[in-house]
C-alpha positions in Angstrom: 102.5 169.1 144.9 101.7 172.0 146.8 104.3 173.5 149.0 103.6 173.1 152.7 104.5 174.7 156.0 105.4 172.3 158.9 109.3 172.3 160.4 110.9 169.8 161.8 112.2 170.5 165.4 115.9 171.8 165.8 116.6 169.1 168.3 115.6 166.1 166.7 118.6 163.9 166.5 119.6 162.3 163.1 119.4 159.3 162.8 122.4 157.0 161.9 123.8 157.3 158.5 121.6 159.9 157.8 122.2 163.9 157.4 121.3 166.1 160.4 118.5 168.1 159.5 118.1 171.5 159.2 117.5 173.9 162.4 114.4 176.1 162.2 115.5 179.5 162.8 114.4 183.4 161.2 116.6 185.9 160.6 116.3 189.3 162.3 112.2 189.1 161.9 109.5 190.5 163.7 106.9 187.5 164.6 103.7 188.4 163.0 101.4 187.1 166.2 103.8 190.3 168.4 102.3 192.7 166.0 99.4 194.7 166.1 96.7 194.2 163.2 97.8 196.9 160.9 101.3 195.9 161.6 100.2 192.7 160.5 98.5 193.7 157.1 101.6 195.9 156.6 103.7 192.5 156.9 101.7 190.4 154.7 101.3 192.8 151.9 105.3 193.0 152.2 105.7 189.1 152.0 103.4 189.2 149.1 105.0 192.0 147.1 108.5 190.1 147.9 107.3 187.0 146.8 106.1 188.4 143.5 108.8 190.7 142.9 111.4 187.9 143.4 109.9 185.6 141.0 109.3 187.8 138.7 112.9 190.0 138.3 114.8 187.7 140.6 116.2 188.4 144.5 118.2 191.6 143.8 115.8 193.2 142.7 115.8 196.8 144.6 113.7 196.8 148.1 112.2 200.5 147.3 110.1 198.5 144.5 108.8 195.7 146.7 107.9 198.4 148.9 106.1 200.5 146.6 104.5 197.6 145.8 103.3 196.6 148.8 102.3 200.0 149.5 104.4 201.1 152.2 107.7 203.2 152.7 111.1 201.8 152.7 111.2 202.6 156.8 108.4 199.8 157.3 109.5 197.5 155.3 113.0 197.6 157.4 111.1 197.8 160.8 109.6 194.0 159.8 112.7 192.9 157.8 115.8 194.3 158.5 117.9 192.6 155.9 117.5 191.4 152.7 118.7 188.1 154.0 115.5 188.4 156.6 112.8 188.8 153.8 113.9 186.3 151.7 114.4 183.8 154.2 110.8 184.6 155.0 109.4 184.9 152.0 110.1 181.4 150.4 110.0 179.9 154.4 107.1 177.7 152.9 108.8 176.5 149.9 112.2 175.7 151.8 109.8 173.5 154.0 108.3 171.4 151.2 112.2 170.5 150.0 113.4 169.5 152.9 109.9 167.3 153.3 110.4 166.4 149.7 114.4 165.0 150.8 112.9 163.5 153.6 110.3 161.3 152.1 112.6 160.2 149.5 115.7 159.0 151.9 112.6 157.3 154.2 111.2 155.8 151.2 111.9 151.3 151.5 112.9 152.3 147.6 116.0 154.4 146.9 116.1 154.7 143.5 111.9 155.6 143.1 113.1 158.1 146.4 116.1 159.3 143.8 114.0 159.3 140.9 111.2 161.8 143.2 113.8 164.3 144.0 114.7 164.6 140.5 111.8 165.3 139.0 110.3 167.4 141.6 112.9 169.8 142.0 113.4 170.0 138.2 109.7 170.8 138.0 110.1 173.8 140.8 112.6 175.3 139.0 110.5 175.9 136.6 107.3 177.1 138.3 109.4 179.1 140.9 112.1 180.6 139.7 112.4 183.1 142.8 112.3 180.6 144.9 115.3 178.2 143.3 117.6 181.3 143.3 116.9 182.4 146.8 117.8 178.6 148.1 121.1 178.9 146.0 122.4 182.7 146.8 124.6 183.2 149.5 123.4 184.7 152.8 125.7 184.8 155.5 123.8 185.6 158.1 121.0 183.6 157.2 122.0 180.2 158.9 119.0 178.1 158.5 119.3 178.8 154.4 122.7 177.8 155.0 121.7 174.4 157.1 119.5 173.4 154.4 121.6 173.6 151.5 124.2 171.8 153.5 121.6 169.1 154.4 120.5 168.8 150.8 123.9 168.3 149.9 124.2 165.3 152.7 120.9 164.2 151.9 121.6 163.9 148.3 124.9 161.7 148.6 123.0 159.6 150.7 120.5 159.1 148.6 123.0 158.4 145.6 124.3 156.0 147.4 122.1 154.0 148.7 120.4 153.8 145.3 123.6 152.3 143.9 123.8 149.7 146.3 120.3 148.4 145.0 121.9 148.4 141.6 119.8 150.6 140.1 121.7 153.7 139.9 124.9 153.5 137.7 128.1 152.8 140.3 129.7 155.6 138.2 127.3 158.1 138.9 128.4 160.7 141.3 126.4 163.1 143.8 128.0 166.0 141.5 125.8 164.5 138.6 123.0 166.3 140.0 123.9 169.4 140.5 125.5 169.0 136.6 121.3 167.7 135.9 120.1 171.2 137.6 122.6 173.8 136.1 121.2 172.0 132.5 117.6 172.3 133.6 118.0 175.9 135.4 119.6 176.8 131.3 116.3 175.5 129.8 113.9 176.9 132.5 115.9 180.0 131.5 115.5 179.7 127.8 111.9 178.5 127.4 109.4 181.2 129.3 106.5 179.2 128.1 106.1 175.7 128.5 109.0 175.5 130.9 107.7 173.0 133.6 107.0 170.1 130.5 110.2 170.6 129.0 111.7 169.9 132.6 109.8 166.8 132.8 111.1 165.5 130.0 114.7 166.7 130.4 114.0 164.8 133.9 113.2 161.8 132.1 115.8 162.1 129.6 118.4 162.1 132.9 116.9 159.2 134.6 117.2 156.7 131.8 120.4 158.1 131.4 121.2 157.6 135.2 119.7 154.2 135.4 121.9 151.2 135.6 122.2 149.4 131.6 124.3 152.0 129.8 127.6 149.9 129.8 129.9 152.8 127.8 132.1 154.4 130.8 131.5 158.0 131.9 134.3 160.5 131.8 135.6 161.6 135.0 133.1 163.4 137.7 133.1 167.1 137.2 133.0 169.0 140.8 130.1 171.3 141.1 128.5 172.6 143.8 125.2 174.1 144.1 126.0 177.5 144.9 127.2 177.5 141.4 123.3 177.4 139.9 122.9 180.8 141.4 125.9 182.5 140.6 126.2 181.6 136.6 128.7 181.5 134.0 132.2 183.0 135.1 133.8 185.6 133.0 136.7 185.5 131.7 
């Protein structure tokens, strides 16, 4: 599915039960309609050099190359983005749209588990086809406070989710909302390992997980394992 661009108001009030969603807001940027036309061809070609550049080599990579990739000095890209926070924020804006839609359509769907079973598999699959992109949601920005709504409403939205697919009975009563950030960490590892045919081996790990999930395994799991989804992004710890 491709990603799209609407936003929810930041006033809309949640409704009960439900996680309040995230506020639209930008970060330190420039709005491209204030601009003048070259202004705006200078912004562009710096959102598109961002957005390859952070697929590509990941969200640190320096801003001197995005800017010699877009063509422009280091001062410009600044004037438009001040922080690193601000272009990435912008940058991925569309993507960060389509997972909060993607959320939203699965804790509206009449189904929980088929809503459950939707998030799964899709964000599996855009870890694999944006790799950029599933970094930049997990990193931590400080300043950047709608990133840091969002991941807070996934989080809510998630737990709902879980649980309202377990009182249908079809998601294990063992299963905990910490299961799927353990299912991510394993798919980010194989997104990580297989450069080629990464988006149908996270379809089937996908697969593989939601059987697994499903209620009809009667063997008790261990203990829940707390994980958080910050802990994607920042990898192994070293000892």
């Amino acid at each position: 599915m491709a990603p799209r661009s609407s936003h929810k108001n930041a006033d809309r009030q949640p409704s009960a039960g439900r996680p309040a969603e995230p506020a639209d807001e930008h970060v330190g940027t420039i709005p491209a309609a204030a601009l003048r036309t070259d202004a705006r061809r200078n912004r562009e070609r710096i959102l598109q050099a961002a957005r390859a550049a952070f697929s590509a080599r990941g969200i640190d990579v320096p801003v001197t190359a995005i800017a010699n990739r877009a063509g422009v000095g280091t001062a410009t890209l600044y004037r438009h983005f001040p922080s690193r926070a601000a272009l990435v924020t912008e940058a991925f804006s569309e993507q960060m749209a389509h997972c909060v839609e993607v959320l939203e359509s699965a804790l509206n769907d009449p189904d929980p588990w088929r809503g459950f079973c939707r998030v799964i598999e899709e964000v599996f699959v855009m870890q694999a086809t944006d790799r950029g992109f599933t970094t930049a949601f997990l990193a931590q920005f400080p300043e950047a406070v709608d990133y840091e709504r969002s991941r807070t409403y996934a989080e809510d939205g998630v737990a709902h989710l879980v649980r309202r697919a377990q009182e249908t009975g079809q998601l294990r009563p063992d299963f905990d909302p910490a299961d799927v950030t353990m299912a991510l960490l394993a798919n980010s590892g194989l997104v990580a390992a297989t450069q080629e045919g990464s988006v149908e081996a996270s379809r089937r790990l996908a697969a593989y997980f939601l059987q697994a999930f499903h209620v009809g395994i009667d063997e008790p799991l261990p203990p829940a394992v707390a994980l958080e989804l910050r802990q994607i992004h920042e990898g192994p710890k070293t000892r």
